[in-house]
C-alpha positions as CSV (number, residue, x, y, z in Angstrom):
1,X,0.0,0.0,0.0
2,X,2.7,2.5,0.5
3,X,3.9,2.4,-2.9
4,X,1.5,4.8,-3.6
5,X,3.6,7.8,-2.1
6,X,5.9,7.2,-5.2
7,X,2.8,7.2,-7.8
8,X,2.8,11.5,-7.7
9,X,6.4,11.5,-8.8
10,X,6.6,8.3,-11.0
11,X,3.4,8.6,-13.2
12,X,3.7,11.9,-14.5
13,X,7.7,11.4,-15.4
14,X,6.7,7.9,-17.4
15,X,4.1,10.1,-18.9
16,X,6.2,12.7,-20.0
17,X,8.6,10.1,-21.7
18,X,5.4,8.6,-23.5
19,X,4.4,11.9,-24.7
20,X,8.1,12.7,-26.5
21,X,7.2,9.9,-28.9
22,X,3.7,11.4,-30.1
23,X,5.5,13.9,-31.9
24,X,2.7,16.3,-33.7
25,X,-0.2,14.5,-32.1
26,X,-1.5,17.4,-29.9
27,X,-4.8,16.7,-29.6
28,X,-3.8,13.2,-28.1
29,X,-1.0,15.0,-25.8
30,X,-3.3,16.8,-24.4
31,X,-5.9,14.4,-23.4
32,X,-3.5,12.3,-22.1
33,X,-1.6,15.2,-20.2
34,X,-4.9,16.1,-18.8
35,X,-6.2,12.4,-18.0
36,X,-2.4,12.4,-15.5
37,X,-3.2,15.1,-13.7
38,X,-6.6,14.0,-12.7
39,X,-5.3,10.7,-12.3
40,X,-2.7,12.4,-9.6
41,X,-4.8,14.5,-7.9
42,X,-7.2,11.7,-7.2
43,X,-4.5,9.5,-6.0
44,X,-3.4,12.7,-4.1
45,X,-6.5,12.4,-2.5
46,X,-6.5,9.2,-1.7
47,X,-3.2,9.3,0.0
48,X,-4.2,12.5,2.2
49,X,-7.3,9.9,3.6
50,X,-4.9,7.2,4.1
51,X,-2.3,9.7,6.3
52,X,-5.3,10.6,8.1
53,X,-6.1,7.2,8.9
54,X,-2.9,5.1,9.4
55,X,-0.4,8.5,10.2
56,X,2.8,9.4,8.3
57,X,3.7,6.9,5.7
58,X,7.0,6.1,4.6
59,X,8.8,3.7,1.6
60,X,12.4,3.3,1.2
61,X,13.7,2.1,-2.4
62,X,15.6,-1.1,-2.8
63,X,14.9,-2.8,0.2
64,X,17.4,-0.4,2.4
65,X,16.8,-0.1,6.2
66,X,16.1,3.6,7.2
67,X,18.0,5.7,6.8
68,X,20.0,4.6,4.1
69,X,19.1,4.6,0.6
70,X,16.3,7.2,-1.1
71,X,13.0,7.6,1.4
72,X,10.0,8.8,0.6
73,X,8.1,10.0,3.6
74,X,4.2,11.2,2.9
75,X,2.8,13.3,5.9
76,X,0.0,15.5,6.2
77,X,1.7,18.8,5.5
78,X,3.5,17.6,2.4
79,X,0.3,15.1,0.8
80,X,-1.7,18.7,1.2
81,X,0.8,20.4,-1.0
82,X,1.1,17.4,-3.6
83,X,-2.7,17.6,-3.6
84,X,-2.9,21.2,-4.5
85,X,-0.1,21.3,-6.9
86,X,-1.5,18.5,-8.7
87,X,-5.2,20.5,-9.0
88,X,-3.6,23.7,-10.0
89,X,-1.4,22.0,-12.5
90,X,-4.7,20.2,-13.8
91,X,-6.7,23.2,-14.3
92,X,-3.7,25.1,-15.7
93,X,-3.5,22.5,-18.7
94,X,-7.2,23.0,-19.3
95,X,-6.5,27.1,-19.8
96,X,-2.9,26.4,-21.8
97,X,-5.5,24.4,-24.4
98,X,-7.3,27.5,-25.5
99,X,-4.5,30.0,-25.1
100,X,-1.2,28.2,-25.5
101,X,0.5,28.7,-29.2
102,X,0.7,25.5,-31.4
103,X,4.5,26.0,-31.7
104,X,4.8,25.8,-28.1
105,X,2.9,22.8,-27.8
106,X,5.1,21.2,-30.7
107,X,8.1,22.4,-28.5
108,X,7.2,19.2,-25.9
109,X,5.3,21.9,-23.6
110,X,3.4,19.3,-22.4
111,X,6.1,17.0,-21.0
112,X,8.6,19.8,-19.7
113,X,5.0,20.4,-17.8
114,X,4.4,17.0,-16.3
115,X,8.7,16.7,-15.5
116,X,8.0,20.0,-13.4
117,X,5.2,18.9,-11.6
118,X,6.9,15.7,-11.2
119,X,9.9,17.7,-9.5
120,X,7.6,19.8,-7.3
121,X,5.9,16.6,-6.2
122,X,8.9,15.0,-5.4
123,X,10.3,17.7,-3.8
124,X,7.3,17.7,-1.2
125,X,7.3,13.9,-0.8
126,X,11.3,13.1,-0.1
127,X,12.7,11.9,3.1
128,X,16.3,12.8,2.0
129,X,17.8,16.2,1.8
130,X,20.2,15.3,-1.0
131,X,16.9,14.0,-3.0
132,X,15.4,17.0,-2.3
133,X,18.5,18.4,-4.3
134,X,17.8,16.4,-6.9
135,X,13.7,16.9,-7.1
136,X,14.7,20.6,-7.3
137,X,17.2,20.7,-10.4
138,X,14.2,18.4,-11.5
139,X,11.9,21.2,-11.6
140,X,14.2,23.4,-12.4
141,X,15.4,21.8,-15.4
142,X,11.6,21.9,-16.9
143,X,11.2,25.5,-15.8
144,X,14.6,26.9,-17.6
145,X,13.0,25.5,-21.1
146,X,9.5,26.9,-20.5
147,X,10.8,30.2,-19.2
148,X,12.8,30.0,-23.0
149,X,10.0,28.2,-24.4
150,X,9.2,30.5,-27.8
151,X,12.6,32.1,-28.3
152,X,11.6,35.6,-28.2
153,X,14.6,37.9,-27.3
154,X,13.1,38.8,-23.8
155,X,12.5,35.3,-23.0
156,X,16.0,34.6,-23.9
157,X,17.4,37.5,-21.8
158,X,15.5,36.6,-19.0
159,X,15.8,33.2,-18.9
160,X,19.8,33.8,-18.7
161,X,19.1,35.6,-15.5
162,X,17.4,33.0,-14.1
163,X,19.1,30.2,-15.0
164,X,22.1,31.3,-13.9
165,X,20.7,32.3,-10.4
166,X,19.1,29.0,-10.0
167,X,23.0,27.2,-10.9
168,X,24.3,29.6,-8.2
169,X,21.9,28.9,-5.6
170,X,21.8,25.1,-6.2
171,X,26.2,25.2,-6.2
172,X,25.4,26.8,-2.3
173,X,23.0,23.8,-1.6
174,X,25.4,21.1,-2.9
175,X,28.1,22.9,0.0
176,X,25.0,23.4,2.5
177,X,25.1,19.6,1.6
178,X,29.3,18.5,1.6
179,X,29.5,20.2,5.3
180,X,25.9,18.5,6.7
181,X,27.1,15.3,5.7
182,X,30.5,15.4,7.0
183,X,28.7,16.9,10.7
184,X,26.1,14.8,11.0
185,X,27.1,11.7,8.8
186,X,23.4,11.2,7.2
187,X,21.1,12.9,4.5
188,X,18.0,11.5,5.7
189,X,16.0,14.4,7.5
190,X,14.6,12.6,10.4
191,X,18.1,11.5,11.0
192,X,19.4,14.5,10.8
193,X,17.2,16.2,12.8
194,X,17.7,13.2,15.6
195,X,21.7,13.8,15.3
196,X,21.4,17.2,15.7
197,X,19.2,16.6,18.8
198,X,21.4,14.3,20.4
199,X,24.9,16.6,19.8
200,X,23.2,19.8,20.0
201,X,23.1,22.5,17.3
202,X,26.5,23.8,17.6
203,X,27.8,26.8,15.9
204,X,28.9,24.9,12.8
205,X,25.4,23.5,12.6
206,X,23.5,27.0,12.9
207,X,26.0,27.8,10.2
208,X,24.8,25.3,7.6
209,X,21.5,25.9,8.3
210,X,21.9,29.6,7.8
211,X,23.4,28.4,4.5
212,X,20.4,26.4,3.6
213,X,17.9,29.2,4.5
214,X,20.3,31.6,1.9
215,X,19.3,28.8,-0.7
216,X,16.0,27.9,0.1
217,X,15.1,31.8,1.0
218,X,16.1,32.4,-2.8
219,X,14.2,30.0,-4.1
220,X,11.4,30.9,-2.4
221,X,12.1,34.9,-3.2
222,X,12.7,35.8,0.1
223,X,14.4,38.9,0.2
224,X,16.5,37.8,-2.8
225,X,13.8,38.3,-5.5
226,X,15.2,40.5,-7.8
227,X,14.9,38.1,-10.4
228,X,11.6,36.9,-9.8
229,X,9.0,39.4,-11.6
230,X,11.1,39.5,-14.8
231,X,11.6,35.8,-15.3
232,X,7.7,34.7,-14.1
233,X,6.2,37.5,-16.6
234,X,7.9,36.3,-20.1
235,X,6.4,32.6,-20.4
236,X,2.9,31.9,-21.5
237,X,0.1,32.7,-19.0
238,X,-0.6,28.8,-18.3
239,X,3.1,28.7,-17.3
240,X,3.4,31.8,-15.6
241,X,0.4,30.5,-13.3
242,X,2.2,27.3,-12.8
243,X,5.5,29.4,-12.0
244,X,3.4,31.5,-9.5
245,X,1.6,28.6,-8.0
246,X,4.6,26.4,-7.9
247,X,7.7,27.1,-8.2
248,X,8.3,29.4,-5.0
249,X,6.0,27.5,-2.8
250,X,8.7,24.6,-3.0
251,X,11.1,26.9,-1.7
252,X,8.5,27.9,1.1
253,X,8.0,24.4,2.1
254,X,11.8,23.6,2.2
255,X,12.3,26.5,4.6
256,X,9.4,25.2,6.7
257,X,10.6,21.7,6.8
258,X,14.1,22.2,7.9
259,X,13.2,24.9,10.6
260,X,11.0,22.7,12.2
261,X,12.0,19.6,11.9
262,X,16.1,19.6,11.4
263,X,17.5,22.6,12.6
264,X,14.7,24.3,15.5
265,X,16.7,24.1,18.7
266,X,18.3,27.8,17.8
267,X,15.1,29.7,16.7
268,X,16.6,33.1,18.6
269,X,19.0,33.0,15.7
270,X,17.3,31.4,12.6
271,X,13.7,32.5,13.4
272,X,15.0,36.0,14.0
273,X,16.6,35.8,10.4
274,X,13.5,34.5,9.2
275,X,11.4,36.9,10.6
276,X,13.6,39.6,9.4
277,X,13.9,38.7,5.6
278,X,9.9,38.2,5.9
279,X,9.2,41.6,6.6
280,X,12.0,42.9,4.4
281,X,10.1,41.0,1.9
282,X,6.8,42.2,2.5
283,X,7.9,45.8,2.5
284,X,10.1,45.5,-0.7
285,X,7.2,43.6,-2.3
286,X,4.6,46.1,-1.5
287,X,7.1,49.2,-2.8
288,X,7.2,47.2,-6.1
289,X,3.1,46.6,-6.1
290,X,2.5,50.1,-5.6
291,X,5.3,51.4,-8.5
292,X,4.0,49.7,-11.2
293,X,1.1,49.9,-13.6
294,X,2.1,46.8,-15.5
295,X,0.0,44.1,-14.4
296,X,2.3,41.1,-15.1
297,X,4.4,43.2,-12.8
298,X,1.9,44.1,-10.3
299,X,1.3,40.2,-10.3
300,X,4.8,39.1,-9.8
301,X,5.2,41.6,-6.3
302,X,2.4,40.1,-5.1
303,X,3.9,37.0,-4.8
304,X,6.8,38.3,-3.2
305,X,3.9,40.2,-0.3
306,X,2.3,36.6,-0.1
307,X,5.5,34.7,0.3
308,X,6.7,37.3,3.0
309,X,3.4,37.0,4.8
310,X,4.0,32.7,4.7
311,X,6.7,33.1,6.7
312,X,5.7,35.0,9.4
313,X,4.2,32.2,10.5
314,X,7.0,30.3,10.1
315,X,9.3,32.9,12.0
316,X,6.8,32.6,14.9
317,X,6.7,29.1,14.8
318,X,3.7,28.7,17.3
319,X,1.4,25.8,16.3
320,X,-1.4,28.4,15.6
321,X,0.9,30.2,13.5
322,X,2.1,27.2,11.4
323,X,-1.3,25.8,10.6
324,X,-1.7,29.4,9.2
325,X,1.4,29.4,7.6
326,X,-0.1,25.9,6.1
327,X,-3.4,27.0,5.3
328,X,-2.3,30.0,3.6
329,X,0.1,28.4,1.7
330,X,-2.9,26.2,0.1
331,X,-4.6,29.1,-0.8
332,X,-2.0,31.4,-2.2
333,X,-0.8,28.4,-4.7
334,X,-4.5,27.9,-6.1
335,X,-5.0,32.2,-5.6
336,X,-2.1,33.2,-7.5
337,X,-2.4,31.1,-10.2
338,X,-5.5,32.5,-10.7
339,X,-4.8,36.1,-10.7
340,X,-1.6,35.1,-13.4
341,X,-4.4,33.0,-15.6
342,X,-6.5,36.5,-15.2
343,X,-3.6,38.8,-16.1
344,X,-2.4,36.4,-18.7
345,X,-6.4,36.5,-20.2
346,X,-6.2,40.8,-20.5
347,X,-3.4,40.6,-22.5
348,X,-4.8,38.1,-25.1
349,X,-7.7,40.3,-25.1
350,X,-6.1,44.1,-25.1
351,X,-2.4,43.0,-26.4
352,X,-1.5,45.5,-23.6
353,X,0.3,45.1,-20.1
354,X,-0.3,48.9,-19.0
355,X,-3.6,49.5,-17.1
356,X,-3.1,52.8,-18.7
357,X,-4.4,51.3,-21.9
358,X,-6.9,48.8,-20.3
359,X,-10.5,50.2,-19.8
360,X,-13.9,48.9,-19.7
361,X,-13.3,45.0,-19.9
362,X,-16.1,44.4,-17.6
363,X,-18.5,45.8,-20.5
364,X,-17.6,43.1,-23.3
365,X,-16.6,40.2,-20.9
366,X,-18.6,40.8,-18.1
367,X,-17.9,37.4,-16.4
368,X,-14.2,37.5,-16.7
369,X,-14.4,40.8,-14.6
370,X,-16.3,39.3,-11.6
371,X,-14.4,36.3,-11.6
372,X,-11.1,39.1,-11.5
373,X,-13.4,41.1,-8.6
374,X,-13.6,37.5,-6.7
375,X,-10.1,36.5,-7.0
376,X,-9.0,40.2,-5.7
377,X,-11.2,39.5,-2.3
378,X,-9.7,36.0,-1.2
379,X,-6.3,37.5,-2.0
380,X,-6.8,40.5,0.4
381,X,-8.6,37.7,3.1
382,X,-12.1,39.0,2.5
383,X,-14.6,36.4,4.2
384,X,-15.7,33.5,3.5
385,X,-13.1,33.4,0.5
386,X,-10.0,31.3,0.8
387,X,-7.4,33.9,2.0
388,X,-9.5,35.0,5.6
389,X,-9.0,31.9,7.9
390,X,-4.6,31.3,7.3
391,X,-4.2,35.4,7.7
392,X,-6.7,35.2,11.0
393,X,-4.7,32.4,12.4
394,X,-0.8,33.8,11.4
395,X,-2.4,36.8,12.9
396,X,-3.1,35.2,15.9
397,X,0.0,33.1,16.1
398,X,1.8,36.8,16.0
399,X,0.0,38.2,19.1
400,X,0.5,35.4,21.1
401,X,3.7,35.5,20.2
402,X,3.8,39.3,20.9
403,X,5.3,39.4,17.4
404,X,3.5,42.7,16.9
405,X,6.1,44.5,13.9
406,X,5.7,41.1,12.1
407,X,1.4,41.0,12.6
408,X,1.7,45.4,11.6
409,X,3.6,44.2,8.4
410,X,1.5,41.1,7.4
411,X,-1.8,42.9,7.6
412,X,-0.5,46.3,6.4
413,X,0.2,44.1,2.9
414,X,-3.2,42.9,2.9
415,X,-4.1,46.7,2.0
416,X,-1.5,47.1,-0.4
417,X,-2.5,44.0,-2.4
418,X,-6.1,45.7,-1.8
419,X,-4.7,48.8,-3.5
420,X,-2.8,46.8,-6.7
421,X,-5.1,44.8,-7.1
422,X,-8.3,47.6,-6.9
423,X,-5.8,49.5,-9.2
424,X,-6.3,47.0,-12.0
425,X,-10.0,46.6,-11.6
426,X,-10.8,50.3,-11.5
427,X,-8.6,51.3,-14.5
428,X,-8.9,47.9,-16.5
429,X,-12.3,47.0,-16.1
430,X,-14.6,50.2,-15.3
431,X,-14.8,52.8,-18.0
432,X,-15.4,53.4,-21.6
433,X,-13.9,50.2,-22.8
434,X,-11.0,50.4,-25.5
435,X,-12.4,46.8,-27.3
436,X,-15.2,47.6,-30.6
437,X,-17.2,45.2,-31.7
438,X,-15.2,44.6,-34.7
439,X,-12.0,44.2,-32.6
440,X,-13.7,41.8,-30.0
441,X,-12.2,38.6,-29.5
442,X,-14.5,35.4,-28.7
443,X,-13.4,34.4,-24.8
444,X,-11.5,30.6,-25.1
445,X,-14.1,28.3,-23.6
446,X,-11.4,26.3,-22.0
447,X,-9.9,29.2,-20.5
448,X,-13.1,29.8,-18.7
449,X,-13.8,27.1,-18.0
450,X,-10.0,26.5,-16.2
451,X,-11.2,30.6,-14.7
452,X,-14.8,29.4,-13.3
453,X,-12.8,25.8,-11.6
454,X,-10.3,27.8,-9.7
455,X,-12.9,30.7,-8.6
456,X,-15.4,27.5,-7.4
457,X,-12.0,26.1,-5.4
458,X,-11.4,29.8,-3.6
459,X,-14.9,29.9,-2.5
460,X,-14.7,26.2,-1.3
461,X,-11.7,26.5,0.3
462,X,-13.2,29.6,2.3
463,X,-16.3,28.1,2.9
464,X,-15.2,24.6,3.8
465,X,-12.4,25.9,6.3
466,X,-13.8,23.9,8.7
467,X,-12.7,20.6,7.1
468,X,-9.7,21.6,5.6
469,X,-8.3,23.2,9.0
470,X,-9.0,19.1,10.3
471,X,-5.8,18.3,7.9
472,X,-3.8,21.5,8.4
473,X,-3.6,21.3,12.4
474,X,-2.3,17.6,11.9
475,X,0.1,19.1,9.5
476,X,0.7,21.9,12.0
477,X,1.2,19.6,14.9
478,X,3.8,17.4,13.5
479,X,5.6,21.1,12.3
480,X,5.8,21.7,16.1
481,X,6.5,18.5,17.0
482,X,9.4,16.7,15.3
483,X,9.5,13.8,17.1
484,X,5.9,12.6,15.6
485,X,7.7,12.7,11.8
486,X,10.8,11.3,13.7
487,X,9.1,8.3,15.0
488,X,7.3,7.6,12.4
489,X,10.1,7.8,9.9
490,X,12.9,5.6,12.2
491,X,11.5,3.7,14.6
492,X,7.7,2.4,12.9
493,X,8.9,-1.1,10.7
């Protein structure tokens, strides 16, 4: 039965082989493309019930005794982010086949698509650190060819940028990695975090981990996010959404993992640090918000505000705070991919990226504009949407915490991202609109269909708190509590 904590990583790789060998048969890639993703996401599903019911599941490769050899470890916290990604990647598919340029799709867009979701997966499900490593240059491979994917010059230059940033930050990890191995004598994470619990975080220890927040903090685009909103605004839309909902949140969840489970007994250092670079972030993402009138711009800060605002919770580290930190992080991957599907949607209808040049959009597509109006409120935590319950709960983690600068910043964002956000609806969507009859494109069906999906999953989320927040405290109990994944990894046969 535990084989099936591999089946998120394994079927959509084998899947993305197959699809190589269809050459020019779209119309198949696509089906089957789409037909994986549901397939994951239901086995996603079925995995999160069978955590619930049996605890924290585990499968080591090749008949190795933990800790040795490659472990996959499926707990709550990381079977809700496999879940999630697996949806959003789903419903992203279903907008790429209205919007998403036949040259791209004869570029293999649909198998560098499955290998990243396959890395991001993996990435959430390893027991190993070094694995982790390797789920990340994974995704990271896929996401340097669809950040290129179409060859136009600003791709190109962009993609440089990030590409080389990524080869930097993933040299630091490999070091992060040389030095924990030679300390510690082990890659697996629960036995690291025992080791490091039975010597004591010394000062070389703090000092890898400080390393690994460096990495995983510019990953994530924490603090170091320069260059985040040029790289996530030159793909496609579908990809962009996938970047937004993705790629950073892997970064996130690396950062939460290793704070709380391998390297927590020096939080006056690291959580300081944390809690530094997440209001730093906040603050610089919420100067860039406010500067801009491009949208894909606009866009981009916002998920340097929401990735800020994550980690508060984080830099807390209360249980409160953590199942916040978890419950937001659900709702920012499905949110933001929806904002960057909306964004991606007014270009393909204007052909501009200024909200100068955007007016009266609500006139000629007056569903696409509510939809917009409805993503805006669960972004900003407007009740019952999906954004209110993690920001009342990281909230409260902060005051019991007396973490009151951290609680001023995260909820002074909320009326930034209230102002960018309103910015674009008020200039882009009320007025005389720019778009004639004669110049009026038909909306993709797909693509509203993939719009109406996500805006039904931000209401539910919001609405059906109640049972979600059942699987986000277990996640948030075994955050504050290493010695439940501990156990459960090295000591249960």
């Amino acid at each position: 039965m535990n084989n099936i904590i591999v089946l998120p990583l394994v079927i959509p790789i084998f899947t993305a082989v197959v699809l190589v060998f269809l050459g020019n048969h779209i119309v198949v890639q696509r089906i089957i493309s789409i037909i994986t993703m549901l397939a994951v996401s239901i086995i996603s599903f079925v995995l999160l019930e069978l955590v619930q019911r049996e605890g924290i599941l585990k499968i080591a490769f090749g008949d190795w005794e933990v800790p040795f050899g490659i472990l996959f470890v499926a707990d709550t916290f990381s079977v809700l982010m496999v879940l999630t990604a697996s949806i959003v990647t789903m419903l992203c598919l279903f907008y790429a086949f209205s919007t998403i340029e036949k040259r791209h799709e004869n570029m293999y867009f649909y198998s560098f698509v499955l290998l990243l979701v396959a890395g991001v997966n993996g990435a959430f499900l390893t027991g190993d650190i070094f694995n982790l490593f390797v789920c990340f240059e994974v995704m990271l491979m896929s996401s340097y060819v669809l950040v290129a994917l179409g060859g136009e010059k600003v791709q190109l230059r962009e993609s440089i940028k990030y590409v080389l940033i990524n080869v930097v930050g993933s040299s630091i990890f490999l070091i992060a990695l040389a030095y924990l191995y030679g300390t510690v004598k082990t890659l697996n994470m629960a036995h690291i975090a025992e080791r490091v619990a039975e010597v004591g975080q010394d000062p070389m220890l703090t000092t890898v981990s400080l390393v690994l927040l460096l990495v995983f903090s510019l990953k994530a685009g924490l603090v170091l996010f320069f260059w985040l909103p040029g790289s996530y605004v030159v793909p496609p839309a579908a990809v962009q959404a996938l970047f937004a909902a993705l790629l950073t949140k892997v970064g996130v969840y690396a950062l939460i993992r290793t704070f709380t489970l391998m390297f927590p007994h020096r939080p006056e250092v690291t959580h300081t640090i944390i809690g530094v670079f997440a209001g730093l972030t906040i603050i610089l993402g919420c100067l860039g918000a406010l500067s801009s009138r491009n949208v894909l711009r606009i866009a981009a800060y916002n998920i340097v505000i929401a990735v800020g605002f994550i980690l508060i919770g984080l830099a807390v580290g209360t249980e409160i705070a953590l199942a916040g930190a978890v419950f937001y992080l659900v709702h920012d991957m499905v949110a933001k991919a929806l904002l960057f599907l909306l964004v991606g949607m007014m270009l393909y209808l204007t052909g501009e990226k200024l909200i100068d040049y955007m007016s009266g959009l609500i006139r000629n597509y007056p569903l696409f504009g509510w939809i917009y109006f409805l993503a805006m409120l669960a972004l900003v935590g407007i009740p019952p949407l999906s954004g209110f319950v993690g920001k009342v709960l990281i909230g409260k983690g902060a005051i019991e915490a007396g973490s009151y600068i951290l609680l001023f910043l995260g909820f002074a964002s909320s009326l930034v991202v209230l102002f960018s956000l309103l910015k674009i609806f008020l200039s882009s969507f009320f007025g005389e609109t720019i778009i004639t009859n004669e110049d009026k494109k038909p909306f993709p069906a797909a693509s509203m269909a993939s719009l109406v999906a996500f805006s039904f999953c931000i209401a539910g989320i919001g609405i059906g708190a109640e049972k979600l927040l059942v699987y986000v405290l277990d996640a948030a109990n075994t955050l504050v509590d290493p010695s439940v994944y501990i156990n459960a990894v090295l000591r249960e046969s």
